[in-house]
C-alpha positions in Angstrom: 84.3 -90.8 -5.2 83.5 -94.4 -4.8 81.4 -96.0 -7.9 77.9 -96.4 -6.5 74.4 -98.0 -7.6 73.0 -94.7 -9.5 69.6 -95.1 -7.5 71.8 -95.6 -4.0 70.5 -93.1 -1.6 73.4 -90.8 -0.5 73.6 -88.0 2.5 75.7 -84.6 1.7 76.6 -83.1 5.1 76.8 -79.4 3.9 78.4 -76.7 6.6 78.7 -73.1 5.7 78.2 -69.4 7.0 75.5 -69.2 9.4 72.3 -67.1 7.8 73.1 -68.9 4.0 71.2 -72.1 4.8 68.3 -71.0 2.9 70.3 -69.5 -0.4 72.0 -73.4 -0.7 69.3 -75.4 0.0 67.9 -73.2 -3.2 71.2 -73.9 -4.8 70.9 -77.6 -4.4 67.3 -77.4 -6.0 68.3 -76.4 -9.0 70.6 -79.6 -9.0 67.9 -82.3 -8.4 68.7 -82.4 -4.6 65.3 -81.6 -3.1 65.1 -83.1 0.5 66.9 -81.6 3.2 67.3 -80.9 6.5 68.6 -77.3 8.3 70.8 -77.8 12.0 72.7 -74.8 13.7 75.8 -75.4 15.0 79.1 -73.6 15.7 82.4 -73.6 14.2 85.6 -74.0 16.1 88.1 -71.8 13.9 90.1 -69.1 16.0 89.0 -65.3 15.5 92.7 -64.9 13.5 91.9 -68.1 11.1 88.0 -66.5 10.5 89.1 -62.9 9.5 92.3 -64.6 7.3 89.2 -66.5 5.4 86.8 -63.6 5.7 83.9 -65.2 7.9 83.2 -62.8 10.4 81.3 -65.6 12.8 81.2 -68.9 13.6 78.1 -70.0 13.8 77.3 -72.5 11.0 74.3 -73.7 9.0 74.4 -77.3 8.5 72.1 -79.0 5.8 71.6 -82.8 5.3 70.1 -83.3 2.2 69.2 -86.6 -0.2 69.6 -87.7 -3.5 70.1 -90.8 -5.3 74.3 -90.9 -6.0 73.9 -90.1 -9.8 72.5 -86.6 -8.7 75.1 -86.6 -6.6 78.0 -86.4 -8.3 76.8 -84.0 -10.9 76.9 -81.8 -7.6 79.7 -82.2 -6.8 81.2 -81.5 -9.8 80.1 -78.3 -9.8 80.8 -77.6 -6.0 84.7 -78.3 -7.3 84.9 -75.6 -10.2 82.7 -72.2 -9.5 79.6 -73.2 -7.5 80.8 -71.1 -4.3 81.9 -68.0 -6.7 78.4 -68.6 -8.4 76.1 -68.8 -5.7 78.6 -65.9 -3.1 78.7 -69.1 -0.3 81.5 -70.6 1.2 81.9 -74.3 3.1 82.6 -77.6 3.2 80.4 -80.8 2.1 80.6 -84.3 3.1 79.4 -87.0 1.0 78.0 -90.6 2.9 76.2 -94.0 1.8 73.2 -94.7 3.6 73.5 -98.0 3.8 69.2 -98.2 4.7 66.5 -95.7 4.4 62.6 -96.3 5.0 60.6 -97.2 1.8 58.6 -94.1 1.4 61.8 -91.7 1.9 63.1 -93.4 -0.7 60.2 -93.1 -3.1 60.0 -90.0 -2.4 64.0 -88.6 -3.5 63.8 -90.7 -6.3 60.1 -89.2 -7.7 61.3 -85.4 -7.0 65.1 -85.8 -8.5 65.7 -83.7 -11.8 66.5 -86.1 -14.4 67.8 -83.8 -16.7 71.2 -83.8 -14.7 72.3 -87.4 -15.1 75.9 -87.5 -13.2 77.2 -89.7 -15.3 80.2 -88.8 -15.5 83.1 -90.3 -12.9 84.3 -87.5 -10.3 88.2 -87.6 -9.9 90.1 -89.7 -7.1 91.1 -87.7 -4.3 92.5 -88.1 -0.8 90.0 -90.6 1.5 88.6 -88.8 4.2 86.2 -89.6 7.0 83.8 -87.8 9.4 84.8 -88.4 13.2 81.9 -87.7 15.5 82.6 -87.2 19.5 79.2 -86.9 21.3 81.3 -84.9 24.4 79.8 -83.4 28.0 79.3 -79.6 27.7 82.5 -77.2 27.9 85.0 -79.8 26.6 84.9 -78.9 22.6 87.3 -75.9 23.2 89.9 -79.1 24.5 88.9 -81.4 21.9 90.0 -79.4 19.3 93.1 -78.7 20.7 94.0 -82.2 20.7 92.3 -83.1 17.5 95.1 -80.1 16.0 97.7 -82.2 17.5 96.9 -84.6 15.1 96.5 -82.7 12.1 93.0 -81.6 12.3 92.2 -78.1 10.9 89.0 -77.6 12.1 85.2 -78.6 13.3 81.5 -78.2 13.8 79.9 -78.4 17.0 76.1 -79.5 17.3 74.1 -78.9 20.9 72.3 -81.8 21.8 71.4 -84.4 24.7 71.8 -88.0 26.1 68.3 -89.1 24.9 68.9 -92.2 26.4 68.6 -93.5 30.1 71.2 -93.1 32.5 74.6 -94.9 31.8 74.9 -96.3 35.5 78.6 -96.3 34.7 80.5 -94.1 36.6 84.0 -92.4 35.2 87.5 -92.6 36.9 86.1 -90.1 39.1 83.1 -91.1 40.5 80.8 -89.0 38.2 77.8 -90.2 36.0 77.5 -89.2 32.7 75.9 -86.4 32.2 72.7 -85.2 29.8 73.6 -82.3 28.0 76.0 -83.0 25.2 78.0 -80.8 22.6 78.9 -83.2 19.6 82.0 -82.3 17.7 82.3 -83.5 13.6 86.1 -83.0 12.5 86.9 -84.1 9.3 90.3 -85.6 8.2 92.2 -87.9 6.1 91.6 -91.3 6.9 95.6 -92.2 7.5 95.0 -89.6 10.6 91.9 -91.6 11.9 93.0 -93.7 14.0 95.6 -91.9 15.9 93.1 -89.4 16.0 90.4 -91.6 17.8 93.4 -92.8 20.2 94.3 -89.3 21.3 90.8 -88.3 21.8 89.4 -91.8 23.5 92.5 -91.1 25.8 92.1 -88.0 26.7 88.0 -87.3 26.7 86.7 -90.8 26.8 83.5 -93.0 28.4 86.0 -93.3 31.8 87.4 -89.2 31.9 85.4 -86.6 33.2 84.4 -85.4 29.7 82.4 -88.8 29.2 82.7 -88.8 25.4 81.5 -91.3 22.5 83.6 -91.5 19.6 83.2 -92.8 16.3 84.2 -92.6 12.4 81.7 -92.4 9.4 83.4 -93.6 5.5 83.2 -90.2 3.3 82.2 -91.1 -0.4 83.6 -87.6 -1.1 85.0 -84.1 0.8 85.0 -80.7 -1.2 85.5 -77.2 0.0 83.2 -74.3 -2.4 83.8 -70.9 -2.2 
C-alpha cells in the first residue's frame, strides 16, 4: 500500500457473497470504518469455478465504505491473516484515494472513526493492481469477459445501471445510437495487464461497435482476497 496522509479519505470497494452485506458492514464497524454504501451486482465466474470455491451463486453484495487511510490499513491487515475465517465471509476488497470529498462527509468519517485502532503500522508491498471499469450496452458482459480472460483476467462484477446523461448523437460503425440501459463491468488485474487489457476491450466493445462501451482504469492503493 502506498504511504498516505493518515487523515486522507480512502474508498474500500468490498465484493462478496450476495445476502452477507449486512454481517461485513458489521465487521467493518468494529474496525472504525462506519460509512458505507450497499449495491447488488452479479459475478461473472462460471458454475464449475463457483462450486470449486464453494459459492453456490453469483450474485454479489458490494459495499463502498470510508475511512481516513490510517483506519484503513489496520483493516486491511486483518483482511490478509484470518478476518474471512473469523467473520465465515469470503471476497475481494479494493482500496482507492479519493482525491476530493465534500466538507461535511469528511467531518463526518473523521468524528465517527475508532481511534483506538491507529494503523500505524506499514502494510507489505505487493503486486500493483487497478480497477478497470467498462460502462457496456446490455447483453455484452458475457463477451467482455471472455476477452478480458484472454488477457489474464480471472474474473468480474457487473453493476445494472443507465446512461443518465443525454443522448450521445454519435452514431456507431453501424448506424446505431447508443443506447440507455447499461451493465458496467469492474475486473480487476495487475497493472502490467492494463493496458493490453483496455486495447482488447476498446477494440472489440468500444464507443464505435455495437456494444457502445466506456472504458476506464482507477489506481488501487491496495487488492486483498478474505476468506
Amino acid at each position: 500500500m502506498k504511504e498516505r496522509n493518515p487523515d486522507q479519505i480512502m474508498l474500500l470497494i468490498s465484493i462478496i457473497e450476495n445476502g452477507k452485506g449486512r454481517n461485513l458492514l458489521k465487521a467493518y464497524n468494529e474496525y472504525g470504518i462506519r460509512m458505507h454504501y450497499q449495491l447488488h451486482g452479479e459475478g461473472t465466474a462460471t458454475s464449475e469455478i463457483m462450486d470449486i470455491l464453494g459459492i453456490g451463486t453469483s450474485e454479489k453484495d458490494i459495499l463502498l465504505s470510508f475511512a481516513p487511510a490510517a483506519e484503513m490499513t489496520h483493516l486491511l491487515q486483518e483482511l490478509r491473516h484470518d478476518f474471512g475465517e473469523t467473520h465465515r465471509l469470503k471476497g475481494v476488497a479494493f482500496l482507492l484515494a479519493l482525491t476530493a470529498i465534500n466538507q461535511m462527509a469528511a467531518f463526518l468519517i473523521g468524528f465517527h472513526q475508532n481511534k483506538d485502532h491507529k494503523g500505524d503500522e506499514k502494510m507489505r508491498e505487493q503486486e500493483p493492481y487497478t480497477l478497470i471499469l467498462v460502462a457496456v450496452d446490455q447483453g455484452y458482459t458475457d463477451e467482455v469477459m471472455r476477452s478480458a480472460r484472454t488477457v489474464g483476467a480471472r474474473g468480474g462484477t457487473i453493476v445494472h445501471g443507465r446512461w443518465a446523461g443525454k443522448e450521445i448523437e454519435m452514431p456507431d460503425d453501424h448506424g446505431n445510437i447508443v443506447q440507455e440501459e447499461k451493465e458496467i463491468v469492474a475486473i480487476g488485474v495487475p497493472l502490467e495487464k492494463r493496458n493490453q487489457l483496455m486495447e482488447v476491450l476498446n477494440r472489440e466493445f468500444g464507443l464505435r461497435t455495437k456494444a457502445h462501451a466506456v472504458i476506464c482504469s482507477l489506481g488501487v492503493d491496495a487488492f486483498v482476497r478474505f476468506g
